[in-house]
KEMI-124728 format. One line per field, with one value per residue (C-alpha): residue in one letter; x, y, z. Coordinates in steps of 0.5 Angstrom, whole numbers, plus 2048, in hexadecimal, padded with zeros to 3 digits. Layout:
N
vexvo = (A	...)
px = (X	...)
py = (Y	...)
pz = (Z	...)
//
This chain:
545
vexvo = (X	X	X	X	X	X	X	X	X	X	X	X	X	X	X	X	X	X	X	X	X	X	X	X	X	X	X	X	X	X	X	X	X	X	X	X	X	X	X	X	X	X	X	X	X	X	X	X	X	X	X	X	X	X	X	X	X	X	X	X	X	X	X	X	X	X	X	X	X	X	X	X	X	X	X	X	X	X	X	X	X	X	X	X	X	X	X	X	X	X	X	X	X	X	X	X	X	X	X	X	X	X	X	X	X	X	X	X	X	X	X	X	X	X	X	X	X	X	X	X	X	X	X	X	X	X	X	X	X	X	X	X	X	X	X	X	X	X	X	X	X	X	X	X	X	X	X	X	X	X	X	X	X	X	X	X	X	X	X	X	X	X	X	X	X	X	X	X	X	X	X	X	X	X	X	X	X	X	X	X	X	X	X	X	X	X	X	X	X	X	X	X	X	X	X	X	X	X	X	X	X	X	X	X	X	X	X	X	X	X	X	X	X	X	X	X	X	X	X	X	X	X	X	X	X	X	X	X	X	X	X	X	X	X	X	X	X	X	X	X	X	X	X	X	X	X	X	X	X	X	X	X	X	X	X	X	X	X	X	X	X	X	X	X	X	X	X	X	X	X	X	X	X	X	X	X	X	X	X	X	X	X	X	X	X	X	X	X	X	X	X	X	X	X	X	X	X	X	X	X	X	X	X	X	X	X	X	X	X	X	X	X	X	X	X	X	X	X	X	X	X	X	X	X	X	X	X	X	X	X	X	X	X	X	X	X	X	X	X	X	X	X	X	X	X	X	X	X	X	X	X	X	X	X	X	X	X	X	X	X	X	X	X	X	X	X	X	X	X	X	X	X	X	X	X	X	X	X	X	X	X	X	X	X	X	X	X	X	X	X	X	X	X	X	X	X	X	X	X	X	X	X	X	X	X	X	X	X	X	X	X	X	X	X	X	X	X	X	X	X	X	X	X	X	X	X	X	X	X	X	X	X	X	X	X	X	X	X	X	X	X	X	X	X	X	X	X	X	X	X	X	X	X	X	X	X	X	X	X	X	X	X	X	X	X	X	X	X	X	X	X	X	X	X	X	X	X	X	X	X	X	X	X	X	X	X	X	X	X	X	X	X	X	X	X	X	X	X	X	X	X	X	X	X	X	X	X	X	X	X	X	X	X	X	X	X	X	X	X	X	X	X	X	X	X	X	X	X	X	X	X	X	X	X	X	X	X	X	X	X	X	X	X	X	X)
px = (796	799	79F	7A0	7A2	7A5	7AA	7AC	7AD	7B2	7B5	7B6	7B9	7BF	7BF	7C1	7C6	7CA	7CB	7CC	7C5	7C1	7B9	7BB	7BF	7C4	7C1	7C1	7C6	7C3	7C3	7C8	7CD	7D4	7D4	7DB	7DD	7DE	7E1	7DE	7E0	7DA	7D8	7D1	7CD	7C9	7C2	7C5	7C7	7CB	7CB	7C4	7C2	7BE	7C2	7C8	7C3	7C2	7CA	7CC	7C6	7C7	7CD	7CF	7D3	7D3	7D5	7DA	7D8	7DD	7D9	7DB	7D8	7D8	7DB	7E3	7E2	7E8	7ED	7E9	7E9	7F2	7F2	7F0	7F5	7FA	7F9	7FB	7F5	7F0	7E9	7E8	7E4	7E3	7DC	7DC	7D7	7DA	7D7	7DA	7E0	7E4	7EB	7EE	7F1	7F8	7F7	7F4	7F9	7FE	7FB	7FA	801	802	7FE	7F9	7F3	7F2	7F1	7EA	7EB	7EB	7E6	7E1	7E3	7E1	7DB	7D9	7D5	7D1	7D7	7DB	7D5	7D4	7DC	7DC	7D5	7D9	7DF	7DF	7DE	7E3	7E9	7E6	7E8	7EE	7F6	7FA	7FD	7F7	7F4	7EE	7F0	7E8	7E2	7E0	7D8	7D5	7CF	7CD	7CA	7C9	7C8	7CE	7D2	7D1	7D1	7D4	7CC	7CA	7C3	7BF	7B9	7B4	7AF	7B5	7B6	7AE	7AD	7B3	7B1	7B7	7B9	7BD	7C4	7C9	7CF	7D4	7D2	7CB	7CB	7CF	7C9	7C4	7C8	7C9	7C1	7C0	7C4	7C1	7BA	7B7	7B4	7B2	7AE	7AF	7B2	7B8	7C0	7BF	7C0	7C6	7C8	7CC	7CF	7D1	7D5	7DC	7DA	7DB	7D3	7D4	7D3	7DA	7D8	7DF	7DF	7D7	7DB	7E1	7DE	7DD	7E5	7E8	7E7	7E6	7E5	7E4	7E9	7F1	7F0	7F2	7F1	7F2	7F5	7F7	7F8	7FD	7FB	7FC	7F9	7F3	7F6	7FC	7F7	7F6	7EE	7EF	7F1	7EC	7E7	7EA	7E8	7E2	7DF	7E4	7DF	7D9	7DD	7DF	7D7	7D3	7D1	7D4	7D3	7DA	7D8	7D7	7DF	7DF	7D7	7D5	7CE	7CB	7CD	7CB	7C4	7C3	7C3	7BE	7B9	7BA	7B3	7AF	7B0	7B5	7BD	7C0	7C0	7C5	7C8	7CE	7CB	7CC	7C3	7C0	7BE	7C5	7C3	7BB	7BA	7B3	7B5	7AE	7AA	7AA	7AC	7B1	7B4	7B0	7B1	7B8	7B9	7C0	7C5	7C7	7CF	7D0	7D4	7DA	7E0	7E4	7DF	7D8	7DB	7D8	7DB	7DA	7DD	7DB	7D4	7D4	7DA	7DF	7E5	7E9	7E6	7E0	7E1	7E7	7E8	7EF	7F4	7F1	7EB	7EA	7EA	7E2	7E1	7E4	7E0	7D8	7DB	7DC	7D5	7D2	7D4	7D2	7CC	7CB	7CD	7C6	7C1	7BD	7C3	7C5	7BD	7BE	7C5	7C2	7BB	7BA	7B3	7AD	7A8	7AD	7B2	7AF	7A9	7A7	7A4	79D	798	79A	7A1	7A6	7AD	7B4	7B4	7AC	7AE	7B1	7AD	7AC	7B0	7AF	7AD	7B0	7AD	7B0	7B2	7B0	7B1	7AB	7AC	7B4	7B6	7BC	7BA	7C0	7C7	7C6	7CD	7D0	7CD	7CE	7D2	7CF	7C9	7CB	7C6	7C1	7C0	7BF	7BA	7B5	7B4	7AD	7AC	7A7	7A5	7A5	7AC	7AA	7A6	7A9	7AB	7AD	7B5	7B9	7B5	7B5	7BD	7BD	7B9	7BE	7C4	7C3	7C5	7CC	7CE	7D2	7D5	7DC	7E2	7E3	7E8	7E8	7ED	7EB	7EC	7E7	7EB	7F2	7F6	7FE	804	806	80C	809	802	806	809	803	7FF	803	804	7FB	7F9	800	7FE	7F5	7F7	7FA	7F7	7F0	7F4	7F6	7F0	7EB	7F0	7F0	7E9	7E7	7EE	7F3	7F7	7F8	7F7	7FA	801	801	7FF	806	808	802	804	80B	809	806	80C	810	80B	80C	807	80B	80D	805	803	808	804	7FE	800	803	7FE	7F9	7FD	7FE	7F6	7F5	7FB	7F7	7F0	7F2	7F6)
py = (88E	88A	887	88D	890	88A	88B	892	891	88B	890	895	891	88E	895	896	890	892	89A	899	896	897	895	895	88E	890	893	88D	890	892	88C	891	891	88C	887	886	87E	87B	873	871	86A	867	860	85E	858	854	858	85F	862	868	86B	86A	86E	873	877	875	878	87E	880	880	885	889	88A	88A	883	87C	876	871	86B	866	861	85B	855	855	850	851	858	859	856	859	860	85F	85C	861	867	862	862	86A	86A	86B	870	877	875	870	870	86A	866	867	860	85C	85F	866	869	869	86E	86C	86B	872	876	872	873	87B	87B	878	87D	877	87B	882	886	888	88F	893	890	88F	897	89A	895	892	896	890	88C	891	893	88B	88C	892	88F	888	888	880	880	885	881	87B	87E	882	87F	880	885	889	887	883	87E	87A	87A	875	872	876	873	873	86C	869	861	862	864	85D	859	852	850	848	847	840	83C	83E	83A	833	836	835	82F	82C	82E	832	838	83E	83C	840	83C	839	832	834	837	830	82D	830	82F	827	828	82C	826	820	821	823	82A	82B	825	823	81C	81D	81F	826	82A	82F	831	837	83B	841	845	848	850	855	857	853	84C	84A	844	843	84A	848	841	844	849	844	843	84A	850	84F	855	853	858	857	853	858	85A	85F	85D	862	867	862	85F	858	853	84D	849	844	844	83E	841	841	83A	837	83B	838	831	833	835	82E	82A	82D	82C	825	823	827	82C	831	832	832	837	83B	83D	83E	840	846	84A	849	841	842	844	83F	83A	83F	840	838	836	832	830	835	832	836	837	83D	842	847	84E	855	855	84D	850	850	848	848	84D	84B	84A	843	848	844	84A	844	84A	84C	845	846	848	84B	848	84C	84C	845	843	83F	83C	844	849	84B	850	853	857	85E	864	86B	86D	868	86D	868	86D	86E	872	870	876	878	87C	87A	87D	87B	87F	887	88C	88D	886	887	88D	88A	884	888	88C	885	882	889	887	881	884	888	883	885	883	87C	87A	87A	877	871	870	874	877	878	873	86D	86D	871	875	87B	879	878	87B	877	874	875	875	870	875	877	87E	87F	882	87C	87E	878	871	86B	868	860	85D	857	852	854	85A	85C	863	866	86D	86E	86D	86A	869	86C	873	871	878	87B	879	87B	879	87F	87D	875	877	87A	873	871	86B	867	865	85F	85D	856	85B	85B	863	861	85E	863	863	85B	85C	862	85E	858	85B	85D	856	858	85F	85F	859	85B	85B	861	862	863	865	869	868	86D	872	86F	873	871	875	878	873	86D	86D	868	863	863	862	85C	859	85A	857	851	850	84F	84B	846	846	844	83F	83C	83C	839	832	832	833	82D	829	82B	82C	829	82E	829	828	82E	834	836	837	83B	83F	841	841	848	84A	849	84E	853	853	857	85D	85D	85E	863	867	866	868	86E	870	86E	873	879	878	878	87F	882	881	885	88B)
pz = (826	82C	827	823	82B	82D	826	827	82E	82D	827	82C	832	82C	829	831	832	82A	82A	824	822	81B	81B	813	80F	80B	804	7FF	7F9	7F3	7ED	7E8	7EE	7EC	7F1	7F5	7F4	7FB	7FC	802	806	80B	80D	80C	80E	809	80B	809	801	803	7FC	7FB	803	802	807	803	7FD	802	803	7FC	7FB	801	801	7F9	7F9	7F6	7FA	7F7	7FC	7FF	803	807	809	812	812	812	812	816	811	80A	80E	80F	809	805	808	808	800	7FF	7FB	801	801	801	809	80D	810	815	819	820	823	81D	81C	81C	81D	823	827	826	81D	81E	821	81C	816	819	81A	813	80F	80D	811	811	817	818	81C	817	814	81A	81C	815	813	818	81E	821	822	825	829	82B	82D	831	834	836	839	838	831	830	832	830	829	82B	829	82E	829	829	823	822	81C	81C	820	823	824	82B	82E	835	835	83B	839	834	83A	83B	836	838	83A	83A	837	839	837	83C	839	839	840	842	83F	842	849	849	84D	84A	84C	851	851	84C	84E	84D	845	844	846	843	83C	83D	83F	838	835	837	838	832	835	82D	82E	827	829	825	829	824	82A	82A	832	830	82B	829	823	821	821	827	829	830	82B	82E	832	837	83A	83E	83F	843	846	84B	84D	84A	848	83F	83C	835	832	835	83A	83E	847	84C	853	858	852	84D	847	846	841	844	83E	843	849	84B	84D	845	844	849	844	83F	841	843	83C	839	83E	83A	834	834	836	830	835	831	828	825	820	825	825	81D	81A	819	81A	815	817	81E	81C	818	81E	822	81C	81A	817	81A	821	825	826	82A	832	834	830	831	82F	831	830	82D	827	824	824	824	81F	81D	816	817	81A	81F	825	828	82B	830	833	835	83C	83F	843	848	84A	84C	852	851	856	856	853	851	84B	846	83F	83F	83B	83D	83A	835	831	82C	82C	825	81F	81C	817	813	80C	80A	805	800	800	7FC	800	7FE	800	807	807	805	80A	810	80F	80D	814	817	816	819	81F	81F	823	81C	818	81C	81D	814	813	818	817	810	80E	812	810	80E	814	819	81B	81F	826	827	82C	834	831	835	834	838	83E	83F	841	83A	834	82F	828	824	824	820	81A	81A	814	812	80C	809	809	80A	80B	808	80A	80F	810	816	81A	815	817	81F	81F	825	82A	831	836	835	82E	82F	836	831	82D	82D	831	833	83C	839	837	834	82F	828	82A	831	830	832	839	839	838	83D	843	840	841	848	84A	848	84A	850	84F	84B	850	854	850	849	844	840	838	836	838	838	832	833	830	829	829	82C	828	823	828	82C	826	823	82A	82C	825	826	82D	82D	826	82A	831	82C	828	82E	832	82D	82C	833	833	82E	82F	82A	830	837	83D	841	83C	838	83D	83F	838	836	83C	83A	833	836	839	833	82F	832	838	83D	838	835	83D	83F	839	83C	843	83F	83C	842	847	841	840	849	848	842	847	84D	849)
//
């Protein structure tokens, strides 16, 4: 009786958050009904079938459609998703997984202006009342997906969540550290000690030199290893390498704080502190390194959580062994990276040319759906009992005042899941939604991740510059959006190129600096900032009208 009250009473509160609130999932389309053939582009990592999901099973019999699958690996996404729309040949959808790849905010509103993505307007004012109720509810989220033109071409993946918000974390060995009689490093110079320790003192005990210091991945789920690194002399934003001062944009990348950072993480470099595939390997590669068999290799990891590289795959529970290191001091900062509530702007939903008008239709009420806390707890988790459960009597929820909704049911190699789409379905999760997760008191318990992440996260708010320039929230002119696009990708590609051959000798910080440096200037550097600040002071204008 106490869980059937606890269910309708949180029904009732999201009945109250979404006006336009169904206690009822759609009705599932009888068998007679001719399908609508849907072509959908999506990533998918290798634990995860999307055409076999039973909520993929779950769409097409609701909502009277067939999906025709295009799935990609992770790795490279960003390149197979432009390749595809290049070839003219592209998908119906796209259903991205933000934290892996989807389109920017200056890609939608060129392929917008193109004809390529459909405006949605229409569409959400007709069929979709939970997102426009979402919409008229949060004025943020509104303006998240609205064009300067007043159309909304993509949505993009809305989740208020605290510990994504920052993501560049840095997970050390606690069990290394101990046996080492080590202190959890405050400094620069501090963390180099602790990983020349990690390196030449067999803290394995396996009597072999097998240890790794410090690794990381390719992906932008925090697993960048130099932003954690360089925050310790300027402000590395992981994103454009952009910076506010006094209100003027401007990029870190030719700071001389910067190049000081730079030969910092060389100096890890050249003395095998730092592993070389930390630069090229993918998740999957990483993870490997954490869940090696037999005795434990690796010392510190960059993740926005540690089972990104410690996933329990031996059933060993190494990630739990992971502790968090806080901010770490340097000789002209102590930052850390942060993106406002977690939110990567862009689009991770479009519905392109391509697609019927019936296809259009069944998409926007499939996504309408994800919008209910009933139909994102489905679209992420699955089915009751495979990858969720109702609370049981005592549990609590992430914020102990909320009315717990559901808890998790892991996954593991025994017992794989494939209910859920995962982040393909991470539409729409605002705070209320997340705080009614159970977790346990315990955040070293199999259920109590989110609030070990929570608690670990606590060591980083508050230390991102004061200033921030705000690119979740940047939309830059009709007539810019195709210069700035070019120049954004041209110049990142660069600056990364250029700061991993500083990094591991390729090129000479003390030779090849100035170079690298007017290199930037005959870019375009200057014409892309002048863009930002236009688009900064457009959105400051549009805050205070």
């Amino acid at each position: 009786m106490l869980m059937k009250l606890r269910l309708i009473i949180w029904m009732l509160m999201s009945c109250m958050l979404l006006s336009a609130c169904s206690s009822e999932a759609p009705k599932q389309q009888t068998p007679q009904q001719e399908s609508t053939s849907i072509t959908v582009f999506a990533q998918q990592d290798s634990g995860q079938n999307l055409q076999t999901s039973a909520f993929s099973a779950y769409l097409e019999n609701t909502y009277g459609v067939h999906f025709n699958w295009e799935t990609i690996p992770y790795e490279g996404a960003k390149e197979k998703r432009q390749i595809s729309l290049a070839s003219g040949s592209y998908a119906d959808t796209y259903i991205l997984t933000a934290y892996i790849d989807q389109f920017s905010k200056a890609e939608v509103l060129r392929y917008g202006k193109q004809g390529i993505f459909l405006p949605l307007n229409d569409l959400i004012d007709k069929y979709a009342p939970h997102i426009k109720a979402a919409f008229k509810q949060n004025a943020e989220l509104r303006e998240l997906n609205t064009a300067p033109d007043g159309n909304i071409y993509g949505l993009v993946s809305y989740s208020e969540c605290f510990h994504c918000s920052y993501p560049n974390k840095m997970w050390l060995n606690k069990v290394w550290l101990d046996k080492l009689h080590l202190k959890m490093p405050k400094t620069m110079d501090e963390f180099k000690k602790v990983l020349e320790a990690f390196k030449t003192e067999d803290p394995n005990g396996n009597g072999i030199a097998d240890e790794i210091p410090l690794s990381g991945s390719t992906e932008s789920f925090g697993v960048h290893l130099i932003p954690f690194l360089m925050n310790g002399f300027i402000y590395d934003d992981d994103r454009n390498y952009l910076a506010l001062s006094g209100g003027k944009v401007d990029t870190v990348a030719n700071k001389q704080a910067w190049k000081e950072g730079l030969a910092y993480i060389k100096s890890l470099y050249e003395e095998g502190l730092i592993d070389p595939g930390a630069f090229t390997q993918n998740s999957e590669a990483y993870k490997r390194l954490g869940d090696n068999e037999g005795d434990v290799i690796l010392g510190a990891g960059a993740a926005m959580h540690p089972d990104i590289f410690a996933s329990d795959a031996t059933g060993s529970n190494r990630s739990r062994n992971y502790a968090p290191v806080p901010p770490l001091k340097g000789p002209h900062a102590s930052y850390t990276v942060h993106d406002e509530g977690g939110i990567n702007p862009g689009a991770k939903f479009v519905i392109t040319n391509k697609a019927t008008r019936e296809a259009q239709i069944a998409l926007i009420r499939m996504v309408d759906y994800m919008y209910t806390p009933e139909g994102q707890l489905h679209g992420e988790s699955g089915d009751e009992g495979v990858g969720w459960r109702k609370p049981l009597p005592g549990e609590l929820a992430l914020n102990k005042a909320a009315v717990p909704m559901k808890a998790g049911i892991p996954s593991t190699p025994s017992k794989p899941n494939n209910s859920g789409w995962v982040g393909t379905a991470h539409f729409y999760m605002p705070k209320s939604y997340r705080d009614t997760w159970v977790q346990d008191t315990d955040m070293y318990a199999p259920n109590g991740y989110e609030r070990r992440l929570q608690a670990a996260t606590e060591l980083y708010a508050g230390k991102e510059p004061k200033e921030l320039f705000p690119a979740w929230a940047i939309w830059v002119s009709e007539a810019d959006a195709q210069r700035a696009s070019v120049l954004e990708t041209n110049l990142k590609n660069y600056i990364d190129q250029n700061t991993l051959e500083f990094i591991t000798g390729s090129q000479s910080l003390d030779t090849d600096w100035n170079s690298y440096v007017s290199g930037l200037s005959e870019m375009g550097l200057s014409d892309y900032l002048s863009i930002m600040q236009q688009g900064y002071d457009d959105y400051l204008n549009n805050r205070t009208k």
